[in-house]
C-alpha positions as CSV (number, residue, x, y, z in Angstrom):
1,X,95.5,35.5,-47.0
2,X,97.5,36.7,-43.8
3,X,98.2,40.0,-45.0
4,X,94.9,40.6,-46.8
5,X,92.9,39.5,-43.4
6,X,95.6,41.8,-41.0
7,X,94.8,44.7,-43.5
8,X,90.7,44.5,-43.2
9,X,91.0,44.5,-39.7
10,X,93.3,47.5,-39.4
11,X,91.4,49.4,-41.7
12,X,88.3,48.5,-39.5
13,X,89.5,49.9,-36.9
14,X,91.4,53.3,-38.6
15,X,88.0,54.1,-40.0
16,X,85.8,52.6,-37.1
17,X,83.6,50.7,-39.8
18,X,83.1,47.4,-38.7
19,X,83.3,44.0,-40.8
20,X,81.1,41.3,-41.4
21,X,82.8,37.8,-40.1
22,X,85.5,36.2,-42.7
23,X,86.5,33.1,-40.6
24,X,84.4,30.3,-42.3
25,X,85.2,31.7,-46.2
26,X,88.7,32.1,-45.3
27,X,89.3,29.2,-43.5
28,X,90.4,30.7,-40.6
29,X,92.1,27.9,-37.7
30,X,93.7,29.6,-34.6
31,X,97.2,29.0,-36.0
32,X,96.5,31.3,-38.9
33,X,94.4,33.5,-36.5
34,X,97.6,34.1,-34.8
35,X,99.7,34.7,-37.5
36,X,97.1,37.4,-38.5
37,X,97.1,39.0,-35.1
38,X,100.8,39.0,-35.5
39,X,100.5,41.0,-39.1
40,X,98.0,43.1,-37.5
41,X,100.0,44.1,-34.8
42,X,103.4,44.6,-36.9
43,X,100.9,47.1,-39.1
44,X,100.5,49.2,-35.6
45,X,104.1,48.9,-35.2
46,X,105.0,50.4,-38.6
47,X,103.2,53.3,-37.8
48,X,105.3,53.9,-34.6
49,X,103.2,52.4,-32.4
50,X,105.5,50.2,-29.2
51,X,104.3,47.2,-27.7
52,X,104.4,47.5,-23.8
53,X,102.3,44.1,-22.6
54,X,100.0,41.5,-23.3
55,X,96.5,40.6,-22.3
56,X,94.5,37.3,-21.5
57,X,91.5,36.3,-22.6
58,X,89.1,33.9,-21.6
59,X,90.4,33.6,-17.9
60,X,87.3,32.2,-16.6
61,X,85.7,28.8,-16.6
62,X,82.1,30.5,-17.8
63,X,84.1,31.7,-21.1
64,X,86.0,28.9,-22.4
65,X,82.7,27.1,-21.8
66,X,80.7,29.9,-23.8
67,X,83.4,29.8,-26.6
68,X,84.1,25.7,-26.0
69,X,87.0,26.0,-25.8
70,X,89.8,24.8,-22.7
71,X,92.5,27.3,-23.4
72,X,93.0,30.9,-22.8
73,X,93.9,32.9,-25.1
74,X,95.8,36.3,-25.8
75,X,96.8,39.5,-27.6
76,X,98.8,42.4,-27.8
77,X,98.9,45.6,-25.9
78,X,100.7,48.7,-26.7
79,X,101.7,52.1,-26.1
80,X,98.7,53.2,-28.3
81,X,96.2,52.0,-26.3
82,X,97.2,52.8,-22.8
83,X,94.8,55.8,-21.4
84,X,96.2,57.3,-17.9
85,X,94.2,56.5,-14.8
86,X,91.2,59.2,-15.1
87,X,92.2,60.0,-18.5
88,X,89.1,60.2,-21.6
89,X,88.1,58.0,-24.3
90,X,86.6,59.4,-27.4
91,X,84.0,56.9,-28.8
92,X,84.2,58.6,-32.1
93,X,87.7,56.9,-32.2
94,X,86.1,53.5,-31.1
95,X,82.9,51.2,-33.0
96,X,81.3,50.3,-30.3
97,X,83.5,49.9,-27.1
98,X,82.6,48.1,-24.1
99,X,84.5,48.3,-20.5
100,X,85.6,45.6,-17.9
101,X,87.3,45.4,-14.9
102,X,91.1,43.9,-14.8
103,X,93.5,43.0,-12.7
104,X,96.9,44.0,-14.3
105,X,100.3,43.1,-13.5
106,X,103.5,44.7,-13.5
107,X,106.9,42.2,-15.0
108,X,110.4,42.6,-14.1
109,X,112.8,40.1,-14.0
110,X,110.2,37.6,-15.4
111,X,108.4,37.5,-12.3
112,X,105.2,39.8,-11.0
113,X,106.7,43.1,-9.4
114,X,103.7,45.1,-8.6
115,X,99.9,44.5,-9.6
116,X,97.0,47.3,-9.9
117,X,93.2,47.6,-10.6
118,X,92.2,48.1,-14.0
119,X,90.1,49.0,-16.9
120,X,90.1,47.2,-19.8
121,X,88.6,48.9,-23.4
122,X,87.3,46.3,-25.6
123,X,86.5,47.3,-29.1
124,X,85.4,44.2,-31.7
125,X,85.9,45.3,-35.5
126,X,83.2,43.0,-36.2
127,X,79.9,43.7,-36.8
128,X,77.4,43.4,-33.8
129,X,80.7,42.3,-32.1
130,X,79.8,38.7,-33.1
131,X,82.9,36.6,-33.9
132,X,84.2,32.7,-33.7
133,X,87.5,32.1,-31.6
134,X,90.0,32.6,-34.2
135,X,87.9,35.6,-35.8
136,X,88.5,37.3,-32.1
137,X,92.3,36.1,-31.8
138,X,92.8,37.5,-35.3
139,X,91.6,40.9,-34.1
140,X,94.3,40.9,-31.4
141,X,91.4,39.4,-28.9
142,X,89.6,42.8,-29.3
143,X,92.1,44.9,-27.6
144,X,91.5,49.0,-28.2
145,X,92.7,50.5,-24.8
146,X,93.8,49.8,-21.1
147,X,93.9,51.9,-18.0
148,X,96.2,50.8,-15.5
149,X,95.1,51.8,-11.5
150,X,98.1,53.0,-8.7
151,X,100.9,50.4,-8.7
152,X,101.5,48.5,-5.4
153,X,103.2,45.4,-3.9
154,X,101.4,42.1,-4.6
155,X,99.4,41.5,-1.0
156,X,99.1,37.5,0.4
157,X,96.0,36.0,-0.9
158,X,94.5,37.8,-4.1
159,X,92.6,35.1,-5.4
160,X,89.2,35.9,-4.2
161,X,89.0,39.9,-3.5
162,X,86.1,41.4,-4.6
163,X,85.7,43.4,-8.1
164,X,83.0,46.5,-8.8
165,X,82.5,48.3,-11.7
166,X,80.6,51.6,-11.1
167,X,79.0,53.9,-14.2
168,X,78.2,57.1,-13.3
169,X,78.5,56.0,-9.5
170,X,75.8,52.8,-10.2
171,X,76.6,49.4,-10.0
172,X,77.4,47.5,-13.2
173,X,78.9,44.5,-12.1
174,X,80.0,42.5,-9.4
175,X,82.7,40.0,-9.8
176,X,86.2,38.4,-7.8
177,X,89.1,38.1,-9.1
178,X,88.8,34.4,-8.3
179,X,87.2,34.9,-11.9
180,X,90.6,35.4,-13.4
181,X,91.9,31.6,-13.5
182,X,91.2,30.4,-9.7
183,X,94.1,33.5,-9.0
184,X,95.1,36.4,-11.4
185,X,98.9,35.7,-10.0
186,X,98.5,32.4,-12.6
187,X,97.9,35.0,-15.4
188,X,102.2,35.0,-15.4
189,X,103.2,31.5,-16.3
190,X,100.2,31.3,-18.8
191,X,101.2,34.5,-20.6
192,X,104.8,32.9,-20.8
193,X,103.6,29.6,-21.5
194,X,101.8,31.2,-24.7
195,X,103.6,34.3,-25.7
196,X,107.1,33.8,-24.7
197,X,109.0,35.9,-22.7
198,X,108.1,38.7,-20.9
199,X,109.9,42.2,-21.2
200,X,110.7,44.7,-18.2
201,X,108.2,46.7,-17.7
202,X,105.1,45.5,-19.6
203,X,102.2,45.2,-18.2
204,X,100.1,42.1,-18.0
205,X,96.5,42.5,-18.2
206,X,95.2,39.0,-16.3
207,X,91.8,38.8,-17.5
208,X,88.2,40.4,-16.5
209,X,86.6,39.7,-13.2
210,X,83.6,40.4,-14.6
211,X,81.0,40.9,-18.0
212,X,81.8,43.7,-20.0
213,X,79.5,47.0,-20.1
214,X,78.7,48.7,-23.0
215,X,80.5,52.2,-23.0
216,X,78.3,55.4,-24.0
217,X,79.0,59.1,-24.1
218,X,79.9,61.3,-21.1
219,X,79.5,58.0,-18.9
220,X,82.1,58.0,-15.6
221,X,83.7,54.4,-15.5
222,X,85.3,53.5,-11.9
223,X,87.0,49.9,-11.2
224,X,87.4,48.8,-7.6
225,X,89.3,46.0,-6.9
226,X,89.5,44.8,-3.2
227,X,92.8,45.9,-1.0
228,X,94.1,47.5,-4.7
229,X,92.2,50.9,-4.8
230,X,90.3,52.1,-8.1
231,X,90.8,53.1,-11.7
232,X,88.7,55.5,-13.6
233,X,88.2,56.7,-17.0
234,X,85.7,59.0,-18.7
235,X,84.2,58.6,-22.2
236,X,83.5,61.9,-24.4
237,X,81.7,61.7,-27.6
């Protein structure tokens, strides 16, 4: 079942044809939705794809609520899916993404070394990106791309800076990063505490400071995070 699940979803998302929900015939529990993400991701890594982080989900207290649930969850990321700062996104390569605003971390020496705004792509291979909490985990928690803002040195007191994410120079939402667990910085011990350890250089995408946007075509996405500058992207069809 493992295998079988892993492969619908990475066929989903090869041919950007999205599936109807499997969870409740297959049984799905989040142990065996993580075991699948795992399968999925090792499919990614066959084709020469490198993992460089991991990503949080449900960071805020309004989520786990939403999904009842009292634990975060998480995914992979990997070289695949990182798009440079001001870089393009094709929809055609997508089902129907959505944007949020991040705070992302730089590791070394299992410990924060630097922290950044950023841009998270969200992308569910489900159809009308409707999905229970291990359908999501199984489908690496949605993950399709990341955009990582200017690196700099963690400032005091990041818990409650203010978040804006700006299409097409309008205001989409408004949010703190006081969304992202009470502080972002306790993004680190949870992603240990659930994934393991953490390698040099990944990056560790805390969690969204605010409700994701639908992305359409030609549409200019900025991210401003408080005291950490900005991170763009552009979508093309």
């Amino acid at each position: 079942m493992i295998d079988d699940l892993a492969k619908r979803l990475d066929e989903a998302a090869l041919s950007r044809t999205a599936v109807a929900q499997f969870g409740a015939d297959a049984g799905l529990d989040v142990p065996n939705a993580y075991a699948v993400q795992a399968a999925l991701v090792a499919r990614r890594r066959a084709r020469g794809e490198t993992v460089t982080g991991i990503k949080l989900g449900l960071t805020s207290r309004a989520k786990m609520v939403q999904m009842g649930v009292d634990e975060v969850i998480w995914g992979w990321l990997t070289d695949a899916m990182c798009v440079p700062d001001g870089g393009t996104v094709r929809l055609s390569e997508h089902i129907h993404p959505k944007v949020e605003p991040e705070v992302a971390f730089l590791v070394e020496g299992g410990a924060i070394a630097a922290v950044a705004p950023a841009i998270e792509l969200i992308d569910s291979r489900y159809v009308d990106f409707r999905f229970t909490l291990p359908e999501v985990i199984a489908d690496n928690t949605s993950a399709s791309g990341f955009v990582v803002g200017p690196w700099r040195r963690v400032p005091d007191g990041i818990d409650n800076l203010g978040v804006l994410l700006e299409i097409d120079g309008r205001v989409a939402q408004v949010g703190s990063t006081a969304a992202i667990l009470g502080d972002p910085r306790r993004a680190l011990p949870q992603a240990v505490r659930l994934a393991g350890e953490l390698r040099d250089g990944w990056v560790l995408l805390a969690g969204a400071a605010a409700a994701a946007v639908p992305l359409t075509p030609g549409a200019h996405v900025r991210v401003t995070v408080e005291q950490l500058g900005t991170a763009s992207l552009r979508a093309a069809a």
